[in-house]
LUMPA-577317 format. One record per residue (C-alpha): x, y, z. Coordinates in steps of 0.25 Angstrom, whole numbers, plus 5000, padded with zeros to 4 digits. Example, Ala and Ser with C-alpha at 12.3 -4.5 7.8 and 13.67 -1.06 7.14 Angstrom:
! LUMPA-577317
504949825031505549965029
***
This chain:
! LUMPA-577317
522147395102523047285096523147245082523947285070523947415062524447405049524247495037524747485023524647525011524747494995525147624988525547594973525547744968526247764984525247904983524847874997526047805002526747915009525547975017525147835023526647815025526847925031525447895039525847775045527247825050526447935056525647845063526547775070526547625060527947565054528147525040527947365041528047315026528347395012528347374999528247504988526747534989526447425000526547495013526247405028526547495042526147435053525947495069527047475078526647345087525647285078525947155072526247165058527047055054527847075038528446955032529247015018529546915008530146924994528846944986527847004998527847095010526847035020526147105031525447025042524747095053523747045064524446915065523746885080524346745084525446615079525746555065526646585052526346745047527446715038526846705024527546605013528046674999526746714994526446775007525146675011525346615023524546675033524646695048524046615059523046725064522246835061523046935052522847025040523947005030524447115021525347065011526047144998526447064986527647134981527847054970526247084966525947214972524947164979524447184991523747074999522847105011522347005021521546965033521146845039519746775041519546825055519646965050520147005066521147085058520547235051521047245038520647395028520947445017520847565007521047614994522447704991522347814979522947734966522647594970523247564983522747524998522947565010522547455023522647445036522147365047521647485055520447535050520847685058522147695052521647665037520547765037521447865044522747845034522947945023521847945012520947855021519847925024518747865037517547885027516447805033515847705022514147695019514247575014515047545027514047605035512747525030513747385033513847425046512547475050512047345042512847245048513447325059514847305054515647305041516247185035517347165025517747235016516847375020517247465031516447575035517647655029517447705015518447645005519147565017519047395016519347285023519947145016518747045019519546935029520046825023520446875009521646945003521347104999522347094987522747234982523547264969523847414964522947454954521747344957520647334966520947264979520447114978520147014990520546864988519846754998521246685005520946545000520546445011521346335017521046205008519946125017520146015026519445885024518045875029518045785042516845675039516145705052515745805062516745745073517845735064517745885061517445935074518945865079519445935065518946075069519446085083520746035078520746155071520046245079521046205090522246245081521546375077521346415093522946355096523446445085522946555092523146545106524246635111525546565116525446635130524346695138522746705140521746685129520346735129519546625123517946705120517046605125515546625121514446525122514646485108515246365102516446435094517046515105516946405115517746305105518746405104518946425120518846255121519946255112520946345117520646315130521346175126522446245119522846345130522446295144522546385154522546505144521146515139520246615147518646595141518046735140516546765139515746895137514546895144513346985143512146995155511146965146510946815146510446805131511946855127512546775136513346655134514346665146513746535153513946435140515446515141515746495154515246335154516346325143517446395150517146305161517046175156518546235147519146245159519346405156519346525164518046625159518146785157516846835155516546985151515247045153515147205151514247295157513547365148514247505154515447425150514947405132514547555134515947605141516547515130515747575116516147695114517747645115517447525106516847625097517947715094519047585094518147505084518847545068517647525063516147525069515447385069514147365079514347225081513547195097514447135104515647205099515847285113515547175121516847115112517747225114517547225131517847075130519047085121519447195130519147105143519846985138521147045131521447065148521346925148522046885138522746955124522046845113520846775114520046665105518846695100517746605091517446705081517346655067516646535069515346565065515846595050516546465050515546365054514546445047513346485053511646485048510946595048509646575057508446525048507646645049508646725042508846605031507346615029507346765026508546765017507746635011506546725009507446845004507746754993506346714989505746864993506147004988506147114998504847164993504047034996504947035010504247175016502747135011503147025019503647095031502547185031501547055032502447005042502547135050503547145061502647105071501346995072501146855069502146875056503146955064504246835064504146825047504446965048506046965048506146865039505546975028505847115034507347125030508047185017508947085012509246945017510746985019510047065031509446955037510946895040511647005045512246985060511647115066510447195064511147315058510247415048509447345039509747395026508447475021508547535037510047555034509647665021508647735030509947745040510847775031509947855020510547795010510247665000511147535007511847425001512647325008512947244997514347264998514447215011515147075015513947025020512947045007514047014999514146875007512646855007512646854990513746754989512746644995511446584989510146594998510146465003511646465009511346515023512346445031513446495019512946615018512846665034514046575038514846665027513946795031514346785045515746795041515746925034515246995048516447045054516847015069517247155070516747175087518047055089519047105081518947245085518747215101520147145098521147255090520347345102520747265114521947195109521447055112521746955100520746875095520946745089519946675082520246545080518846485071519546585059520746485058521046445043521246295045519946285052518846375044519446275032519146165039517646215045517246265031517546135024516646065034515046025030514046095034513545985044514645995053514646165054513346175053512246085050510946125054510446175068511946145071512946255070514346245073514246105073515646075071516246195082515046115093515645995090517046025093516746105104515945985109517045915112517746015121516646085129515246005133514146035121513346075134514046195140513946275126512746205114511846295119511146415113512246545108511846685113512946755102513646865108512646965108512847085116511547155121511947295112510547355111510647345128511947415126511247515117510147535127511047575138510547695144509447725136510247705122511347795126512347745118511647745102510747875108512147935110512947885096511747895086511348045092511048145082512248215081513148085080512348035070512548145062514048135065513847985057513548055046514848155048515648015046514947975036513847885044512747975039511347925045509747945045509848005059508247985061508547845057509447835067508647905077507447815074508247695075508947725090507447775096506947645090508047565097507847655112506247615110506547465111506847425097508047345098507747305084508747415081509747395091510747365081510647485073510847565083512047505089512547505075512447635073512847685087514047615085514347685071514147815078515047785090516147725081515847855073516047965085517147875093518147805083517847865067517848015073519148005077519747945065519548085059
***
């Protein structure tokens, strides 16, 4: 594991101070900043870097790669990178928490008795500290079995946060903590036609990708199918000849996979090609270690096929470039038949959607109407995975469910019902990449992600719709550019996504693997860590998924998960 460790605090009655003080120094960190009841100690190793000025003491930690880290007086220039920032304002007492957009760096917090915080950027070491406490959260819980991970600011830990990326957590003594969105770079002119921006955008994009290339060595450039990924490895592979291996995972079944359209790139790049495609002994070998590693659980498909192509390519070669972040930039359209059920759930209540459910039915001439009306509410119908509907989620969890304090429903309100390509393209950005940034602090390979740089998201968001996205043309702008460096022909062709055949995985062996986490005694161990569930709704739901219905395949995997992330990694916490 690589990363930084830092934990801090902000102590004002300074009740806690000397047990977390005399925590840290037991467990082996160094004090790296201090200032009365602002505390930073940092790991030996880690990169921390502390710029002091007259009126601040800054912190910087996670700095991955090239530019200034030195802030001006007022503390706000930024590093050229993915980071967090923690920076205490003597002058105000205040303390100032940040990360950036990417969110690659973990950030939590949690209340001190007497107003103060405690925060770290190990979620282990803050639940473990004096007065933390690794409760389990219900209202954590349903996100997760909802959504199938938690976003910003909820954890699955009760009374432990997370600074939503992109804004400052501000925390004065005595007053609530607060966020403030960074205020964005002042927008570029529009270019007048499609061509001048496209020349505009790879001029960017091409500074983003040099300003994260290493000086020396080997970069692994993740080459998919897609449009975004195999822009990034055309560009590097201009800046860094000779230094860019392309890298592919592949899967056997040929609906999942996109390793031909890769391959033609790599070729026609002039790149040598790495691909990766795991037995599925080797996902199982692999499940029970990523599941006692993982912080925090999150049942994202394809996050073991991740971590053994992190681990695979961090032998090749210590960073790599990946496309992520390009979908929430360009913007992305939800597919019309869920804009037609959110439509209809704005002209019909839920009453007049079952009646109409029912006279559908799941199955006969009707049977295609049917999931436009049989759902609970239209936030539903946009979720990324399958997880627990709500009203199946109470019978779960036995209780009444809210999630309207989650990102995602919070997002959905801020949009009227017409905005779909607003509304998704800001919906899709509350979904966390947690399966990347964990496979990297667990194998040490650093990722870069160039399509998060500042310079360039002002520059894409100022654009027209016509050039991100007109219609039945998404991406336009990113296939423009790209056009002019690798042959439309070798990759405008249908995406498969990267979608890892889980319920195979799950099927292994006659269901070994959820047979063996959701057994009666280790559900019931759920509900010892405060995961309580309806075991016969468990039961019900894993012989439906062994009788052929895949329809519940992420429920189960969901809650296999939980469990395994229960037994193997939150056991040993204590």
């Amino acid at each position: 594991m690589t990363g930084p460790r830092l934990f801090g605090w902000l102590d004002p009655p300074g009740t806690a101070s000397p047990r977390l003080a005399a925590w840290c120094a037991a467990m082996g960190a160094g004090r790296a900043a201090s200032d009365g009841p602002f505390q930073v100690w940092c790991w030996p190793g880690e990169r921390v870097r502390i710029t002091e000025s007259p009126a601040q003491v800054l912190a910087v930690s996670g700095v991955l790669f090239g530019g200034p880290a030195t802030p001006d007086a007022a503390g706000r220039a930024d590093p050229d990178g993915h980071y967090l920032r923690v920076r205490w304002e003597r002058a105000g007492r205040r303390l100032c928490l940040f990360r950036d957009d990417s969110a690659s760096q973990d950030l939590y917090y949690r209340a001190l008795p007497g107003g103060g915080i405690a925060f770290s950027d190990d979620l282990d070491l803050l639940v473990t500290s004096p007065g933390g406490a690794p409760h389990l959260s219900r209202r954590g819980l349903h996100e997760y079995l909802r959504f199938l991970d938690i976003a910003t600011p909820n954890t699955l830990y009760e009374g432990v946060w997370s600074p939503e990326p992109g804004t400052e957590l501000i925390v004065e003594p005595g007053r609530a903590p607060r966020s403030v969105p960074r205020s964005p770079p002042p927008p570029p002119p529009v270019p007048a036609d499609l061509e001048t921006a496209a020349t505009a955008l790879d001029r960017l994009l091409d500074d983003a990708v040099r300003a994260r290339l290493p000086a020396t060595g080997t970069v692994v450039a993740f080459l998919s199918g897609g449009v975004d990924s195999a822009l990034i490895a055309a560009l590097a592979a201009a800046a860094a000849p000779g230094r860019i291996l392309a890298y592919t995972l592949g899967f056997e079944d040929s609906a999942c996979d996109e390793t031909p359209i890769a391959a033609r790139i790599a070729a026609h790049l002039g790149l040598p090609h790495r691909v990766l495609r795991p037995s599925m002994a080797e996902y199982r070998a692999a499940f029970d270690d990523w599941t006692a590693a993982i912080s925090h659980p999150f049942a994202d498909p394809a996050a073991l096929p991740t971590l053994l192509a992190f681990r695979d390519a961090h032998r090749l070669g210590a960073v790599a470039l990946d496309g992520t972040g390009a979908d929430e930039l360009i913007g992305i359209l939800p597919a019309p038949h869920r804009r037609k059920a959110v439509w209809l759930a704005t002209l019909a209540p839920r009453v007049l959607r079952r009646a109409a459910a029912r006279l559908c039915g799941a199955r006969g001439p009707l049977a295609g109407l049917y999931p436009l009306v049989e759902f609970d509410d239209p936030q539903e119908f946009l979720i990324r995975w399958r997880g627990w509907p709500r009203r199946e989620l109470e019978r779960l969890c036995a209780e009444p469910v809210s999630l309207a304090h989650t990102r995602f429903y919070r997002t959905y309100r801020d949009f009227r019902p017409g905005q779909h390509f607003a509304r998704f393209s800001r919906l899709m950005a509350t979904q966390p990449d947690d399966r990347i940034h964990e496979a990297s602090r667990l194998t040490g390979l650093a990722v870069r992600f160039p399509f998060f740089d500042a310079r360039l998201g002002a520059f894409v968001r100022a654009l027209p719709l016509a050039m991100r996205y007109p219609p039945a043309q998404p991406k336009r702008i990113l296939k423009a550019a790209l056009a002019r460096r690798v042959p439309r022909d070798l990759w405008d062709q249908p995406k498969h996504g990267f979608d890892f055949p889980f319920a195979d995985f799950l099927a292994l062996d006659d269901y070994a693997l959820p047979r063996h986490y959701l057994s009666p005694e280790r559900v019931r161990a759920l509900g010892q860590a405060g995961a309580g569930l309806e075991p016969r709704v468990v039961s019900a739901t894993l012989e439906r998924l062994c009788a052929g219905g895949r329809e519940v395949a992420f429920r189960i995997w969901a809650l296999t998960v939980l469990s395994a992330w229960v037994e193997n990694h939150w056991r040993r916490l204590g």
